[in-house]
C-alpha positions as CSV (number, residue, x, y, z in Angstrom):
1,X,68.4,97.5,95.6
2,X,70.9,94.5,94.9
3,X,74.7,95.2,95.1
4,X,76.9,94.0,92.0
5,X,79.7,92.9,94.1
6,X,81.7,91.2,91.0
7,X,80.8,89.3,87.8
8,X,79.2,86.4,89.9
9,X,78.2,87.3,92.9
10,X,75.3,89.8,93.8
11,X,73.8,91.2,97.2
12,X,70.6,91.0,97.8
13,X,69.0,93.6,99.4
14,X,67.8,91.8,101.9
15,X,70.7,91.0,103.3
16,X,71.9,94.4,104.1
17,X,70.7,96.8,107.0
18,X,70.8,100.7,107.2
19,X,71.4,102.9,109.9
20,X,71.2,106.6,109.5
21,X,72.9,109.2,111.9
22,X,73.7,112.9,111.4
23,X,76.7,113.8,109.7
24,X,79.2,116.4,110.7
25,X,80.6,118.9,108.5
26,X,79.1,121.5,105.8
27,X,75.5,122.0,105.6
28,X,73.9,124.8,106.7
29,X,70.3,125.0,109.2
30,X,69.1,121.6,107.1
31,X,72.2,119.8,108.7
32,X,71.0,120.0,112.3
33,X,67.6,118.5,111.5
34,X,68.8,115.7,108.8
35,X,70.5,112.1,109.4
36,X,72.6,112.2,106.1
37,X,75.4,110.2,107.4
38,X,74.5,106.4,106.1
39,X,76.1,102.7,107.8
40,X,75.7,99.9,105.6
41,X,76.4,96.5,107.4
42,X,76.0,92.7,105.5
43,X,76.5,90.0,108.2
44,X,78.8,87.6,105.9
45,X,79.1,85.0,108.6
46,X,75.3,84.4,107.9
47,X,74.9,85.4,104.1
48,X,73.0,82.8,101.8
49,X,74.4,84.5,98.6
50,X,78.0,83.5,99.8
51,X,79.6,79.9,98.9
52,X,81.6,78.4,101.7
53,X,84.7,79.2,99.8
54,X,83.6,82.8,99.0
55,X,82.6,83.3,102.7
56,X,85.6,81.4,104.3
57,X,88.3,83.7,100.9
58,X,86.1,87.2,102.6
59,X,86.5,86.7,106.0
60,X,90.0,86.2,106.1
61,X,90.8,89.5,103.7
62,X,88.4,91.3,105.4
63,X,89.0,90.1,108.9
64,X,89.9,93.5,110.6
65,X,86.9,95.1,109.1
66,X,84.5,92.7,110.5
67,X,82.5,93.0,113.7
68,X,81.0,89.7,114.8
69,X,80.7,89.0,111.1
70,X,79.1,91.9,110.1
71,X,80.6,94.4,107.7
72,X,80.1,97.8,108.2
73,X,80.6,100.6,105.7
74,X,80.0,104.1,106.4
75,X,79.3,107.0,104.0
76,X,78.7,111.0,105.0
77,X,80.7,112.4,101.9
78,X,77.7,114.3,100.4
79,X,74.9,116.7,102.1
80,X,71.9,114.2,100.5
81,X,71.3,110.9,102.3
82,X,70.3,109.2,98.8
83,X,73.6,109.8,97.6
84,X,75.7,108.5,100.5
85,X,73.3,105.5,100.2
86,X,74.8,105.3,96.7
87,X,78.1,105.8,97.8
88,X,77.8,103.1,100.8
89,X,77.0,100.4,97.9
90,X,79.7,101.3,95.8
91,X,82.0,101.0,98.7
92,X,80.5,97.6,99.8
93,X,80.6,95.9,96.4
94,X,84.5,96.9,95.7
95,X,85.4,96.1,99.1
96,X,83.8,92.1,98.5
97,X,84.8,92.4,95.1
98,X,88.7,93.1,95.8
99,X,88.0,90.6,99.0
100,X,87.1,87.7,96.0
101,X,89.6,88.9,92.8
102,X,91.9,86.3,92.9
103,X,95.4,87.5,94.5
104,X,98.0,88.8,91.8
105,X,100.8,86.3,90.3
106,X,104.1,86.8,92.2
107,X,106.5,88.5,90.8
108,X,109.9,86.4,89.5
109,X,113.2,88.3,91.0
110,X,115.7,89.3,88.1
111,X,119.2,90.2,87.6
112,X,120.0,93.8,86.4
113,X,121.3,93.2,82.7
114,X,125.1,93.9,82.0
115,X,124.2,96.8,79.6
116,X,122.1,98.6,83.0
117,X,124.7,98.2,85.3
118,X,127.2,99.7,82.9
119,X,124.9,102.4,82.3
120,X,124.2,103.0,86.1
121,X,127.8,103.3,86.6
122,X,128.7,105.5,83.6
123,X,126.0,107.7,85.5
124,X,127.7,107.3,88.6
125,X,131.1,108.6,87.2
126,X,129.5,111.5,85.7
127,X,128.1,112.2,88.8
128,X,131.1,112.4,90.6
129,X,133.1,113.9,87.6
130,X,130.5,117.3,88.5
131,X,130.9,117.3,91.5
132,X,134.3,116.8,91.5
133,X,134.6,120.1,89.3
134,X,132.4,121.8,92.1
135,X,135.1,121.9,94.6
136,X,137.8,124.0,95.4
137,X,141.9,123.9,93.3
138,X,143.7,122.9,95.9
139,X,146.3,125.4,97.0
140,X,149.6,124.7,97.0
């Protein structure tokens, strides 16, 4: 099954490989017997469905997730092996599609207005006013 990784770009299946392991965790006599935990890997260094850009935009986000080129996601949420497949897909085609978004516009520094800084310190004073009126009268 092909992974929508993003408006333009999809995964063939024939990219990706499976590995299948058992999962710890919750499950009862089944979970000794059952490999429900699921690895996903896409090599991206050899990917056909992948533009030079793309490919050169994904390694470098995804650098420290990459072994050799090849992405690995792991999945051992659920008890059923269909579902963590499902799971594992998900996780793959929002990790390349967050990889490719473009990165967000930079935010422009700006100067608190006049109005806020009066109110900040009017809030200040009253502040202190309270716990001024906290302490002790002095004695005299």
């Amino acid at each position: 099954m092909d992974i929508e990784a993003g408006p333009e770009l999809t995964i063939p299946a024939a990219e990706l490989r499976w590995r299948f392991s058992r999962s710890s965790g919750p499950g009862g006599q089944h979970v000794n017997t059952s490999d429900s935990r699921v690895e996903l890997l896409w090599n991206v260094a050899e990917s056909s469905v992948l533009t030079e850009e793309q490919r050169a935009v994904v390694l470098a986000q995804l650098g420290r997730r990459l072994a050799g080129g090849v992405l690995t996601v792991t999945a051992h949420e659920q008890r059923s092996q269909l579902r963590n497949r499902e799971i594992a897909m998900e996780k793959l085609g929002a990790l390349v599609a967050a990889a490719l978004a473009p990165p967000p516009t930079a935010r422009r520094p700006t100067k608190p207005t006049r109005g806020s800084k009066r109110r900040h310190q009017a809030a200040k004073q009253q502040r202190s006013a309270t716990k001024s009126l906290r302490r002790r009268p002095p004695t005299d």
